[in-house]
C-alpha positions as CSV (number, residue, x, y, z in Angstrom):
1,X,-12.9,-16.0,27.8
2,X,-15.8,-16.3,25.0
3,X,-17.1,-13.1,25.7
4,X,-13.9,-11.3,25.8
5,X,-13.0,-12.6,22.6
6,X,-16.6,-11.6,21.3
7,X,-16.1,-8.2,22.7
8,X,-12.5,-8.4,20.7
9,X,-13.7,-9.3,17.6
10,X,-17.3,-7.0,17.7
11,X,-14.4,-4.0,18.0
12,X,-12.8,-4.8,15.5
13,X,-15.6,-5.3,13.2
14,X,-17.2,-1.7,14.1
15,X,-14.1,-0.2,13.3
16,X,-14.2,-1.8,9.9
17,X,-16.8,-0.3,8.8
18,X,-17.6,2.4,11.2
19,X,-15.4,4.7,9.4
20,X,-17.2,4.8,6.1
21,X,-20.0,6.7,7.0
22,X,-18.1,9.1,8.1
23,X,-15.6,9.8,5.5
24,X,-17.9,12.5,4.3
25,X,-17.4,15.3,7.5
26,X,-14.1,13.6,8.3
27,X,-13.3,15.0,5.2
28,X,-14.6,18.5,5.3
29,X,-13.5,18.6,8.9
30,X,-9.9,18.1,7.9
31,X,-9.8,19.9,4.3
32,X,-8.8,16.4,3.1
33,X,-9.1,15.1,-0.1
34,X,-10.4,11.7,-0.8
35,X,-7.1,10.4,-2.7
36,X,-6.0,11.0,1.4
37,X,-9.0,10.4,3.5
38,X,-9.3,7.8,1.9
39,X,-6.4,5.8,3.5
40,X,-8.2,5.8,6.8
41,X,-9.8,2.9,5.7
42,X,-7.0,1.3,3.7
43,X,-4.5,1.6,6.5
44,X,-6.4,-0.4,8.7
45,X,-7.4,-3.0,6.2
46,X,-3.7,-3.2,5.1
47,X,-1.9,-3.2,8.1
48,X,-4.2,-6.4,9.9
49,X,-4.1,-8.4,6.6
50,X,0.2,-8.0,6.6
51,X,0.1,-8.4,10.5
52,X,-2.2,-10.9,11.5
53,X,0.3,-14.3,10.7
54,X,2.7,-12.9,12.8
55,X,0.4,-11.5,15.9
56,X,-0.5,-15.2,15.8
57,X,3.1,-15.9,16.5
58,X,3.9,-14.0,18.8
59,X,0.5,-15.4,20.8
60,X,2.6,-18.7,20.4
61,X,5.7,-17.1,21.3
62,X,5.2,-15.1,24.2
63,X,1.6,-16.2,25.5
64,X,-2.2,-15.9,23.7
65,X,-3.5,-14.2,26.4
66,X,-0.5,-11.5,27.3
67,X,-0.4,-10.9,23.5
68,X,-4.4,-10.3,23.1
69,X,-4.7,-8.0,25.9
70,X,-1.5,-5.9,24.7
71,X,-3.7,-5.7,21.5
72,X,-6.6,-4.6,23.3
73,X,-4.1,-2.2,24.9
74,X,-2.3,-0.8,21.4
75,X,-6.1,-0.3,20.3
76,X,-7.0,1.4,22.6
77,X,-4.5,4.4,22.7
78,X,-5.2,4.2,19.1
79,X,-8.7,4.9,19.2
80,X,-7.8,7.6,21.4
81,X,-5.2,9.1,19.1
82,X,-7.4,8.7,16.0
83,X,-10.3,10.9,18.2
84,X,-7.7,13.9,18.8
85,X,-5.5,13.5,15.7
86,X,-5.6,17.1,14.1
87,X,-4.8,16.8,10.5
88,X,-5.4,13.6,8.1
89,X,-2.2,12.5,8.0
90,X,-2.0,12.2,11.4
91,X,-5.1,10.2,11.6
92,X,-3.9,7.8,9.4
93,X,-1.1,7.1,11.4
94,X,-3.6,6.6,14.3
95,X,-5.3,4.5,12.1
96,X,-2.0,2.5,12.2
97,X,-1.3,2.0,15.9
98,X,-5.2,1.1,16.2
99,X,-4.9,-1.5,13.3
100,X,-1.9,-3.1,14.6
101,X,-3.5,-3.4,17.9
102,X,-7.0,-4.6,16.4
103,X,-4.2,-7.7,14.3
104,X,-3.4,-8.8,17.4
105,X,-6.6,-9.0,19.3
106,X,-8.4,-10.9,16.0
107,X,-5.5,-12.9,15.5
108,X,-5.4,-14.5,18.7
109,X,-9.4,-15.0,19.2
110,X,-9.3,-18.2,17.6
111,X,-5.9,-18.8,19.3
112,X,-7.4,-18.4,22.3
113,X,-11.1,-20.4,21.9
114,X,-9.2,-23.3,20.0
115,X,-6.9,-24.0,23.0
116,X,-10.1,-23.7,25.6
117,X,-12.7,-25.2,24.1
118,X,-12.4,-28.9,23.3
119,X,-12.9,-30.3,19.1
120,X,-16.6,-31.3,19.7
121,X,-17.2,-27.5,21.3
122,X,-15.2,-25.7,19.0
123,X,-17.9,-24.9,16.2
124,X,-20.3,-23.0,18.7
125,X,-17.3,-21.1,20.7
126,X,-16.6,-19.5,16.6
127,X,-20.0,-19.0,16.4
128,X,-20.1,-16.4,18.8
129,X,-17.2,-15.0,17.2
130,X,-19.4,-14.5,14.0
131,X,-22.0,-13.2,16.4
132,X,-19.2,-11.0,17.3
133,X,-18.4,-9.8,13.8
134,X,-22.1,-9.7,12.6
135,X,-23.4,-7.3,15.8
136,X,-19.8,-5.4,15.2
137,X,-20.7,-4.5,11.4
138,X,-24.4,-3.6,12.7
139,X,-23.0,-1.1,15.0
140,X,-20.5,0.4,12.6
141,X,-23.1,1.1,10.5
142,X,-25.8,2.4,13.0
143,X,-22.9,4.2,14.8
144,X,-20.9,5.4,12.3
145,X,-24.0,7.5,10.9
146,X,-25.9,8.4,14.3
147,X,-22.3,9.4,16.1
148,X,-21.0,11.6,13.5
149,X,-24.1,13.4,12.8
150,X,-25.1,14.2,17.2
151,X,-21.7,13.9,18.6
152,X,-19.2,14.6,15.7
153,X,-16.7,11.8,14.0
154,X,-14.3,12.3,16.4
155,X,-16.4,10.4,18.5
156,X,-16.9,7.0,17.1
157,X,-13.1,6.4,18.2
158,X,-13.9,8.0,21.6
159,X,-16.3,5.2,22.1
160,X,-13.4,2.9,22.3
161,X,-11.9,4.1,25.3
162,X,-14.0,2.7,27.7
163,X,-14.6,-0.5,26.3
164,X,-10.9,-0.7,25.8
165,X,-10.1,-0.2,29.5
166,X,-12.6,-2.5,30.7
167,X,-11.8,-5.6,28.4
168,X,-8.0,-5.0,29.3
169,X,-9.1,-4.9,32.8
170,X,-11.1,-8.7,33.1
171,X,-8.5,-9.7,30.2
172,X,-5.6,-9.5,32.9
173,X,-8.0,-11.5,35.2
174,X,-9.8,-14.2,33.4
175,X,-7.7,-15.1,30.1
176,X,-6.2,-18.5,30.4
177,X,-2.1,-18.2,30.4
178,X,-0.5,-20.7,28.0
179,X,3.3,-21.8,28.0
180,X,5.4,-20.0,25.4
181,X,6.6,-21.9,22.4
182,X,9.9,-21.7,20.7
183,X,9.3,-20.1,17.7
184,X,11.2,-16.9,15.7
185,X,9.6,-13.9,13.9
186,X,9.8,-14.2,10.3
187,X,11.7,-10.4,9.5
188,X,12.2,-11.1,6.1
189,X,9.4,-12.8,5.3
190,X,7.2,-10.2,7.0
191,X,8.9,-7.3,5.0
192,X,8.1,-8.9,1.7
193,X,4.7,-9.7,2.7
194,X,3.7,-6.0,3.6
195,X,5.7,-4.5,0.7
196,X,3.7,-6.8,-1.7
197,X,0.7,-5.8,-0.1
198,X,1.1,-1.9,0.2
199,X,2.8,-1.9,-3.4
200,X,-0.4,-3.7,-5.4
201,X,-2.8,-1.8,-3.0
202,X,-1.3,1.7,-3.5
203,X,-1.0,0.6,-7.3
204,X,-4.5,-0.3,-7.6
205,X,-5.5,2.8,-5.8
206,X,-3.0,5.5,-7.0
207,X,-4.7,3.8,-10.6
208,X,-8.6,4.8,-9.5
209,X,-7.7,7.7,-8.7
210,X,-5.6,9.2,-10.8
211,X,-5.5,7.3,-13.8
212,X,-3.0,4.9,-15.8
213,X,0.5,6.2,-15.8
214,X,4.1,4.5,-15.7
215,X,4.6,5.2,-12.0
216,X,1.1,3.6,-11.0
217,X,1.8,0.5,-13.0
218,X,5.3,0.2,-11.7
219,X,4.0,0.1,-8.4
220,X,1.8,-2.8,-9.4
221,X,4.4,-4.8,-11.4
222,X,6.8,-4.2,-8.9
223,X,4.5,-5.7,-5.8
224,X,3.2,-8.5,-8.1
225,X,6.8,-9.3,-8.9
226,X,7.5,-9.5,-5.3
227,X,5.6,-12.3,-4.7
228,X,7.7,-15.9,-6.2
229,X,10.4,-14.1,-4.1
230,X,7.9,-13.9,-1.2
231,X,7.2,-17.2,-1.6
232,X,10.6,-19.0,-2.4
233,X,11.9,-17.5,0.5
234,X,9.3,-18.9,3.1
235,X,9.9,-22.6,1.7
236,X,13.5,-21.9,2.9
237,X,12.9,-20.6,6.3
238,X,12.7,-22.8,9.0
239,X,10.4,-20.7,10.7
240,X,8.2,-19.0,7.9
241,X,6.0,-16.5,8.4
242,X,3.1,-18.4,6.5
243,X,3.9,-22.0,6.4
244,X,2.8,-22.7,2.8
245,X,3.6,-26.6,3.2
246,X,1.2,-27.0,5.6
247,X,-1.3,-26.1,2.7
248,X,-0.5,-29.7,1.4
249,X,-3.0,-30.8,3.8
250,X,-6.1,-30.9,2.1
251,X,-8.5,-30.0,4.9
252,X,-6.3,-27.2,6.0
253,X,-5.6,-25.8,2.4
254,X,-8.8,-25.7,0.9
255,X,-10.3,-24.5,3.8
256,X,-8.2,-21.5,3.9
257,X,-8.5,-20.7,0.0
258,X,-12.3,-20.8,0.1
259,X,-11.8,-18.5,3.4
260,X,-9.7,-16.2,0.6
261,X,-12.2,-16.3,-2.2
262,X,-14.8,-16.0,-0.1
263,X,-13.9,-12.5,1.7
264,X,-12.7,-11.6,-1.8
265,X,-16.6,-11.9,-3.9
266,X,-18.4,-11.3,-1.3
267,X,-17.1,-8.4,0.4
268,X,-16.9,-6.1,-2.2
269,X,-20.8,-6.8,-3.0
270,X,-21.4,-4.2,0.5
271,X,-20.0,-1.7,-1.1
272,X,-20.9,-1.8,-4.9
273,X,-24.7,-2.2,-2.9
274,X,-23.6,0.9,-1.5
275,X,-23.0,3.2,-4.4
276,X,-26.1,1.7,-6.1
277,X,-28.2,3.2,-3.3
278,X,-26.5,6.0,-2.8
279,X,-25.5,7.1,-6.3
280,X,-28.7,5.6,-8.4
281,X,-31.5,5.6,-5.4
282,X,-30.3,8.9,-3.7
283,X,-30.4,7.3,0.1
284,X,-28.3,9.0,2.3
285,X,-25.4,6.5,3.5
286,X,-26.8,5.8,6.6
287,X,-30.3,4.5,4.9
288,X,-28.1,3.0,2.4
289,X,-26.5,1.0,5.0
290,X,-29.7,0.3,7.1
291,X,-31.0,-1.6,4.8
292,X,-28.4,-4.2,5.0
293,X,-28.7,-4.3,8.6
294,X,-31.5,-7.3,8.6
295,X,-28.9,-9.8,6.6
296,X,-25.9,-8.8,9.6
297,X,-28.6,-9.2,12.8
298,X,-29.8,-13.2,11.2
299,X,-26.5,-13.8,10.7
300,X,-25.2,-13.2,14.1
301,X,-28.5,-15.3,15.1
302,X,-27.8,-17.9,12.9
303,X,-24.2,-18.1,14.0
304,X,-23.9,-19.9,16.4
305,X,-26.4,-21.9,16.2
306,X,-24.8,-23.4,12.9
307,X,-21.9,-24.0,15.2
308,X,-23.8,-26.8,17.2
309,X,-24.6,-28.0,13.9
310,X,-20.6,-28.0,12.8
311,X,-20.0,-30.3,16.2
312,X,-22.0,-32.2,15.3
313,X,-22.1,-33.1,11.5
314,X,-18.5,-31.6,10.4
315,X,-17.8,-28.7,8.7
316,X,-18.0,-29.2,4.6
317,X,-21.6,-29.4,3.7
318,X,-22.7,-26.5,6.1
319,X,-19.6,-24.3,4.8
320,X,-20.5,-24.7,1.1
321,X,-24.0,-24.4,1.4
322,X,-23.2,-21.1,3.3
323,X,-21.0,-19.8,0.4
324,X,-23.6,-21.0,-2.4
325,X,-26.6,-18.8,-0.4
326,X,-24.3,-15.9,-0.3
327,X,-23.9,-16.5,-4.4
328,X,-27.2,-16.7,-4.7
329,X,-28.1,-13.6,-2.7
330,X,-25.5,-12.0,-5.0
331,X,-26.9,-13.5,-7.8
332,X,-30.3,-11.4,-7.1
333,X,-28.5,-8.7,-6.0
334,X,-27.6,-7.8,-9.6
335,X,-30.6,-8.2,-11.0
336,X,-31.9,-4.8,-9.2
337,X,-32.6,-1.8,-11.7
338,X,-32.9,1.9,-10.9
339,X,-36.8,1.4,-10.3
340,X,-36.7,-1.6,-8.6
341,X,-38.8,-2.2,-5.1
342,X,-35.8,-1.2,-2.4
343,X,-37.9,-3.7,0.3
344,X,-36.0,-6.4,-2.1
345,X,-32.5,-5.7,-0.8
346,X,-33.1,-6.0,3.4
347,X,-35.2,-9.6,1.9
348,X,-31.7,-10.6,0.0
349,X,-29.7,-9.8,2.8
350,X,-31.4,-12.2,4.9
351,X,-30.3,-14.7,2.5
352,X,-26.7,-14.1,3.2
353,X,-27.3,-13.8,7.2
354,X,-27.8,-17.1,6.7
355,X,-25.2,-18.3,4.8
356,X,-22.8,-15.9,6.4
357,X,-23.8,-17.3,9.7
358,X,-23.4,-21.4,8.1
359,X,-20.0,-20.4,6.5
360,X,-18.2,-18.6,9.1
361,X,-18.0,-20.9,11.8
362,X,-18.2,-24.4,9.7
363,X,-14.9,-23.1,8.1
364,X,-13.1,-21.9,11.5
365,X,-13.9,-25.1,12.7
366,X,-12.6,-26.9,9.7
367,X,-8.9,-24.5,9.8
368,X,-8.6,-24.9,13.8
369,X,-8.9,-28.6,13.5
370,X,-6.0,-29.1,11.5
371,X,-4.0,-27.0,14.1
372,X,-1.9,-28.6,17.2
373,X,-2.0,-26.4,20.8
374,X,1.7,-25.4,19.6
375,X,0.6,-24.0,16.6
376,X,-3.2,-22.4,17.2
377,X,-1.8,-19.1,16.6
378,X,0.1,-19.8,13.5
379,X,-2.9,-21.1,11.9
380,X,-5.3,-18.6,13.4
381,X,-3.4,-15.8,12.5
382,X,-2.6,-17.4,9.1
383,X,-7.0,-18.0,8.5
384,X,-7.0,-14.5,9.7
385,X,-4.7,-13.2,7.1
386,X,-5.8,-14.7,3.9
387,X,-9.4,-13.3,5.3
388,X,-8.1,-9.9,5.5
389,X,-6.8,-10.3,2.1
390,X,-9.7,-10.8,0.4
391,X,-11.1,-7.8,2.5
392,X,-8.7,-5.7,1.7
393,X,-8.9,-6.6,-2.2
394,X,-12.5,-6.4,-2.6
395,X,-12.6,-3.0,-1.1
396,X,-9.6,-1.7,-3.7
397,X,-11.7,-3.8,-6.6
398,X,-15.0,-1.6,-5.7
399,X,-13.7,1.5,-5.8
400,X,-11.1,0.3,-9.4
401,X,-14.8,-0.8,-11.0
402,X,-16.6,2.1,-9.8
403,X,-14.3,4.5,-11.1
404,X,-13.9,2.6,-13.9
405,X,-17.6,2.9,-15.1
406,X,-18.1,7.1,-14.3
407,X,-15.6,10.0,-14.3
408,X,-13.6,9.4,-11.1
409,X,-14.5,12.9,-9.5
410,X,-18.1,11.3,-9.6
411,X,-17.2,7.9,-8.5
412,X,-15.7,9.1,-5.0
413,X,-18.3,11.6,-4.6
414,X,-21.2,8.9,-4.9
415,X,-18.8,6.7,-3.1
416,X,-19.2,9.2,0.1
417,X,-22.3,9.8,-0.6
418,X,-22.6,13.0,-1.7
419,X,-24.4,12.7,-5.1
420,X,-26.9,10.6,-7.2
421,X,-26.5,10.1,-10.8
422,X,-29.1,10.6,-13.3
423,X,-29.9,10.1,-16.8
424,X,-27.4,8.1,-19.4
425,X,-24.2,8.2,-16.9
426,X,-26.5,6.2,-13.9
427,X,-27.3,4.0,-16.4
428,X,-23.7,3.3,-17.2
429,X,-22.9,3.0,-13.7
430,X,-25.5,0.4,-13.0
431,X,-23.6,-1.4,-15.7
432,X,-20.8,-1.3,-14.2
433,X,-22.3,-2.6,-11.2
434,X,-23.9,-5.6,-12.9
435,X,-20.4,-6.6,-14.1
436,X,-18.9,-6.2,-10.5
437,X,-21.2,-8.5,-9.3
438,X,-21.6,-11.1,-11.6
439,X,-17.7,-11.6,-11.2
440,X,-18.5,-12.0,-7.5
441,X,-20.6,-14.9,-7.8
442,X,-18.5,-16.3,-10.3
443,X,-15.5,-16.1,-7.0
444,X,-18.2,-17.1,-4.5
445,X,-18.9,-20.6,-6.4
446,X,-15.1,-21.0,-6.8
447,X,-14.9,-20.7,-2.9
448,X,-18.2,-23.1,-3.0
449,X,-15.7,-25.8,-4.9
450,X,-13.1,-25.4,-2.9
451,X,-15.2,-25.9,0.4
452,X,-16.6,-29.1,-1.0
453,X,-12.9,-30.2,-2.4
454,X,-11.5,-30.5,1.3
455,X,-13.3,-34.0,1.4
456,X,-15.6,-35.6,3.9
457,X,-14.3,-35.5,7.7
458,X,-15.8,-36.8,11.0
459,X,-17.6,-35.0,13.0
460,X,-15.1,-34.4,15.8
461,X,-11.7,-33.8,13.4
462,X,-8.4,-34.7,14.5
463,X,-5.4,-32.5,15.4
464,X,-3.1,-33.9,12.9
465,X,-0.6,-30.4,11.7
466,X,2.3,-30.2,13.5
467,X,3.4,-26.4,13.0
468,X,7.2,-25.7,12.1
469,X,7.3,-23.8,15.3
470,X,5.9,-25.8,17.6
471,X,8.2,-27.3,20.7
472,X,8.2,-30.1,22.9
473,X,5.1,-28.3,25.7
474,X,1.7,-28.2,25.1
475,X,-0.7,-25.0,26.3
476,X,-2.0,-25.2,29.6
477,X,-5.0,-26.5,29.8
């Protein structure tokens, strides 16, 4: 079960950020422009951070492990569609199938190693899934690049397929079944979620892109607007699709915000990192990215590891250390210049290996404790959401700063890497930069206070949330 949920998340993960590198010949391939292409990435980042609540319901609902391998199963013909599609919109809806798919294979990984693994194991089990996610972004990047440029970019979703068929394959053997809860799926409160979140991303976007104008904002205004509605009507459904009281719980609450602000600072620092050596040190995005690689591999080390270290000494001091490492790294991170020594940047990102691998499974640990067997996959798929969130945020934030700081036209081209900026304008970009980053550590050592705020616990926690959909039968052992 541990591996398959590894293999799940590592999937996930590549397809993440697999698709960056190669935006560039997807692109030219399909005489796309970026304002398009560009929702490739968005898609999938939008569709998982509106799904992922609700795939953890329906884990509860109908079964974790019936649920996870239909996921594996929706991603996979995904992958497969997204590898013939032949035009850009048509990827993106690929895109779509293979994100909804990827929601509810991540949504139900800590579903399905909460309800297996016992409170005093739990922090190594999510320690593989960081390994998971860490080795996942590693091959993204390595992938993403060497693929596309021997095979062609069809192929990095080709790659899929067999992995897919395999993992659906032992999934149907060796998953442990669980009993179905009674629960319901929260329409309305699913439909305002995503329209909130597709309004204020397309918004933001349709903004960088194109520039202020009445119809930009009013998509913004409008999908901010939606949200007191959004959440007055989940504090009067019985069943809601996030259940916002159980935020009262201070454990449970701060652990997911500093889960939020987390993905949001630090997430975005990738791919400001990015344009810097791209646009201002003229690397190629595939050195760009390699350079990173160092900070992902420790982490995935480190991760579960850390997890022993969560069993046994609790969650809150690992998890904020984690998150102040990661502000220091970012910290350093803007203190780079045009000239400066690019060895410093795989030496920084060993920095937040390490507090990426502390952070990730102290807080998992911390979320899943507060969780009852009826309700693993609501509070999975809730940590999973507010993640995706900030992923989905910080991505729209790099490319609103970047184009912000330079002529847009410039901004997506160093953004796919193809130019560097010289003279006055890299200089003004590099400012830009600065600013992006100082406000991510500035978010970071938020996330840092709220991580400490959840309060000393005991080493083992207790299962003390009872979900609003949970019923009288626990999960099969």
């Amino acid at each position: 079960m541990l591996v398959l949920t590894t293999i799940g998340t590592l999937m996930v993960a590549v397809d993440s950020t697999i698709v960056i590198l190669a935006l560039p010949t997807m692109a030219r391939d399909l005489v796309s422009p970026l304002s398009t292409i560009i929702w490739t990435i968005l898609i999938y980042l939008l569709i998982t951070a509106a799904m992922t609540t609700q795939a953890g319901r329906l884990g509860d609902m109908f079964g974790r492990a019936g649920i996870y391998n239909l996921g594996f199963a929706i991603f996979t013909i995904g992958s497969a569609a997204s590898g013939f599609a032949p035009g850009a919109e048509t990827l993106i809806i690929a895109r779509a199938v293979q994100a909804v798919g990827g929601a509810l294979v991540f949504a139900n990984s800590g579903a399905l190693i909460a309800a297996v693994f016992p409170p005093e194991r739990r922090g190594r089990a999510f320690g593989f899934l960081v390994f998971g996610w860490s080795v996942g972004a590693i091959l993204g990047i390595l992938l993403g690049g060497v693929v596309t440029t021997e095979l062609g970019w069809r192929y990095i979703f080709f790659i899929n397929i067999p992995i897919g068929v395999v993992a659906v394959a032992l999934g149907l053997r060796t998953l442990p079944k669980s009993v179905p809860q009674r629960a319901a799926f929260d329409y309305v409160g699913f439909v305002l979620f995503s329209a909130l979140l597709a309004l204020v991303c397309y918004g933001l976007i349709e903004i960088a892109v194109f520039g202020v104008s009445a119809l930009n904002v009013a998509y913004l205004v409008v999908g901010l607007a939606l949200a007191p509605v959004f959440v007055y009507a989940e504090l009067r459904i019985p069943q809601p699709m996030l259940e916002l009281r159980a935020l009262r719980n201070r454990i449970l609450g701060f652990s997911l915000l500093a889960g939020l602000f987390q993905a949001l600072g630090y997430l975005s620092v990738i791919f400001l990192l990015t344009m810097y050596l791209q646009g201002l040190r003229g690397l190629n995005p595939l050195n760009a990215s390699l350079l990173l690689v160092p900070g992902y591999l420790l982490g995935a080390m480190v991760g579960p590891w850390m997890g022993s270290r969560v069993d046994r000494r609790g969650a809150r001091t690992l998890a904020t250390l984690g998150i102040v490492l990661m502000a220091v790294a970012v910290l350093a991170y803007s203190q780079l210049t045009i000239d400066s020594w690019l060895g410093f940047i795989p030496i920084i990102s060993l920095i937040t290996g390490v507090g990426s691998g502390m952070f990730y499974p102290a807080n998992n640990t911390a979320i899943m404790s507060q969780a009852t067997p009826r309700t693993f996959g609501e509070i999975s798929g809730l940590r999973v959401t507010l993640s995706n969130i900030g992923t989905l945020l910080s991505f729209v934030l790099a490319l609103t700063i970047a184009s912000a700081s330079i002529p847009r036209a410039l901004a997506y081209e160093v953004f796919l890497g193809t130019t560097n900026l010289v003279g006055g304008i890299g200089a003004d970009f590099l400012t830009g930069i600065h600013a992006a980053l100082y406000g991510s550590v500035a978010i970071l050592l938020l996330a840092a206070a709220l991580s400490w705020s959840r309060g000393p616990e005991s080493a083992h926690p207790t299962e003390v949330i009872q979900g609003s959909a949970s019923s009288p039968e626990p999960d099969a052992p």
